[in-house]
C-alpha positions, 0 to 999 in steps of 0.5 A: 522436474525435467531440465527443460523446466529447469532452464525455463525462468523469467526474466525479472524484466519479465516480471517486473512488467506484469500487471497485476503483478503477483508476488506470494510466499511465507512470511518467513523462511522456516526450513529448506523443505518448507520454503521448496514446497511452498515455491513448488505449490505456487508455481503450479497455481500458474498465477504467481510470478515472484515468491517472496519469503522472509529472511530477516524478520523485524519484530515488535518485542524481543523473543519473537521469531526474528527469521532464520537469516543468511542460511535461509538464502541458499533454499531461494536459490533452489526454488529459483532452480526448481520453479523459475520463479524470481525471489523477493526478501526484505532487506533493512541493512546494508549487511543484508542487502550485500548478503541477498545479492551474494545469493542471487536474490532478484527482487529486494524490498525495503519493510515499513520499520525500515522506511520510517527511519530516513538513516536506515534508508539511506544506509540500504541506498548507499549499498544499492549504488551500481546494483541493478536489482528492483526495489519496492518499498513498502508505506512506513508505519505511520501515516506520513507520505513525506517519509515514503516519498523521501525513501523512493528518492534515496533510493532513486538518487542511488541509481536504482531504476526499477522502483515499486510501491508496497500499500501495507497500511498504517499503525494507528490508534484505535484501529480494530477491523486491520492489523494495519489500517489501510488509509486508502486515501493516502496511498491514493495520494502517493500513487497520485504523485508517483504515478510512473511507478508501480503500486502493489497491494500487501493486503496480508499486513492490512488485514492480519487476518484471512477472512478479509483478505479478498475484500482488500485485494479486490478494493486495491485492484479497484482502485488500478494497483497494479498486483498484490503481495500475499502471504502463502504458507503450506500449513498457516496455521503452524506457521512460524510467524503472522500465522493468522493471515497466511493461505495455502497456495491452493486457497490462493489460487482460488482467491485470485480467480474469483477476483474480478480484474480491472483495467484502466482502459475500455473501448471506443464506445464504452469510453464515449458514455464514461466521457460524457458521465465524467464532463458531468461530474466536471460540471458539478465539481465547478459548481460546488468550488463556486459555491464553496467560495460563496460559503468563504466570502460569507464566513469572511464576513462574519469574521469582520462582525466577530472581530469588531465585536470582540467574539471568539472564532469558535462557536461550538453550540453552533457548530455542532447544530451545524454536523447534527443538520449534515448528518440527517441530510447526508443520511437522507441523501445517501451519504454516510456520516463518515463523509459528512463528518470528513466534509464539514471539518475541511470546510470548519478548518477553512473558514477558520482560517479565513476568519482568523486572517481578518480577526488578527489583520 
């Protein structure tokens, strides 16, 4: 590699304005030629604009590989050299954090066992205070926003400008198709309320495996994130960690160009017809709210008859008739059961609450 390719390195400014943002590297950092390979690789996809890799590595059960550590910094400051590439390490406490900026690390994120423990975020903000370096935090394990939001404004009140969202999914019982199931949903939710910052997509941890990898990254993209964090080792299956869900670099080239790329906005005449399908679905939106406040006021009215006749709230036979009838409907309609299902139990909950206002007034 010529110096003039050398000196040509974004700018983390740069690369934080991307869209879609690619960052992508191995899960850990095994060794100096690895982790070069690995950015050398990458950077010749043309697409990937950070290269990630794991320094300290948090893990379940003890005896598993938990990274190579401090040493490991010293072979991203080489791939920065060789490639231009801004790097990106996850760092979980203050110690850490010192050690990555020492070396030059330009991108930091917080992982999910670290965001799920308001005192570990608080301990990394506190290292952060007069640091200008992006920092992207990743979903905690379990599904609780209020935790992923108290984590960005921690950082956020620490004077940290340029924060990011990571969608990882979330641990939950019984889950079998993910690793991590996503709960899209949620992360829909968070990016509503923080809609100033940028949303990536870690489908490697959602999936945990590679077969699915694209479906995910295409879904997330769908839904307007803006990028994509992804695993990226030159022998996966030889990998020192996570080894299920990495790819090679070449595989990911390819899967980022069969992606399909969408953007928020269309042009002039395109928009006028979105318009126009969307004022319908205003339309219908207002019906339905009229009709399920008709549905309340009836179901108040049953409550009066339950309370002065001494019945209780929940009927079960009656409920379940009522699920059997909106599954065959729903079915009919073209609806699947998991909605019908999610539907029913909002609209059971409300008019349990209404009816035990009046049954306890």
């Amino acid at each position: 590699m010529n110096e003039q390719q050398q000196v040509e390195r974004l700018s983390v400014d740069e690369v934080w304005n991307k869209r879609p943002l690619i960052i992508s590297g191995p899960c850990s950092a095994e060794t100096e030629e690895q982790v070069l390979e690995t950015a050398l690789r990458l950077q010749a996809t043309g697409k990937v604009h950070a290269l990630r890799a794991g320094i300290w590595k948090p893990r379940t059960r003890p005896g598993s590989f938990e990274g190579v550590g401090t040493k490991g910094l010293p072979w991203l400051q080489m791939a920065r050299k060789l490639t231009g590439l801004p790097t990106a390490v996850e760092v979980a406490t203050a110690k850490q954090v010192e050690d990555a900026l020492h070396f030059d690390v330009d991108i930091l994120w917080i992982g999910a066992r670290t965001t799920v423990n308001p005192f570990s975020v608080q301990e990394v903000a506190d290292a952060l205070r007069g640091v200008k370096v992006p920092v992207l935090i990743k979903n905690p394990i379990n599904p609780d926003l209020e935790l992923w939001t108290g984590a960005v404004e921690r950082v956020a009140k620490a004077g940290i400008e340029q924060i990011g969202l990571i969608h990882r999914g979330f641990s939950s019982y019984g889950n079998t198709e993910y690793r991590n199931a996503p709960m899209w949903h949620l992360a829909i939710e968070m990016k509503r309320r923080n809609q100033n910052l940028p949303m990536i997509c870690d489908p490697s941890h959602i999936c945990g495996r590679r077969d699915i990898l694209q479906a995910v990254s295409q879904r997330s993209i769908d839904l307007d994130y803006d990028g994509l964090m992804i695993e990226s080792h030159i022998t996966p299956d030889q990998a020192w960690s996570d080894a299920k869900q990495q790819i090679t670099p070449e595989r990911l080239n390819e899967m980022l160009s069969q992606i399909q790329w969408r953007t928020e906005m269309i042009d002039a005449p395109e928009a006028s017809v979105l318009d126009k399908l969307r004022e319908q679905i205003n339309h219908i939106d207002d019906e339905l709210l009229q009709l399920l406040a008709q549905r309340m006021k009836i179901a108040d009215q049953i409550g009066v008859y339950k309370r002065d006749h001494n019945v209780t709230i929940l009927q079960t036979n009656r409920w379940n008739e009522i699920l059997e009838k909106g599954f065959q409907k729903g079915k009919q309609l073209g609806l699947s059961q998991e909605f019908i299902n999610k539907y029913f139990d909002a609209v059971h909950m409300e008019s349990i609450q209404h009816q035990n206002k009046i049954m306890n007034s």
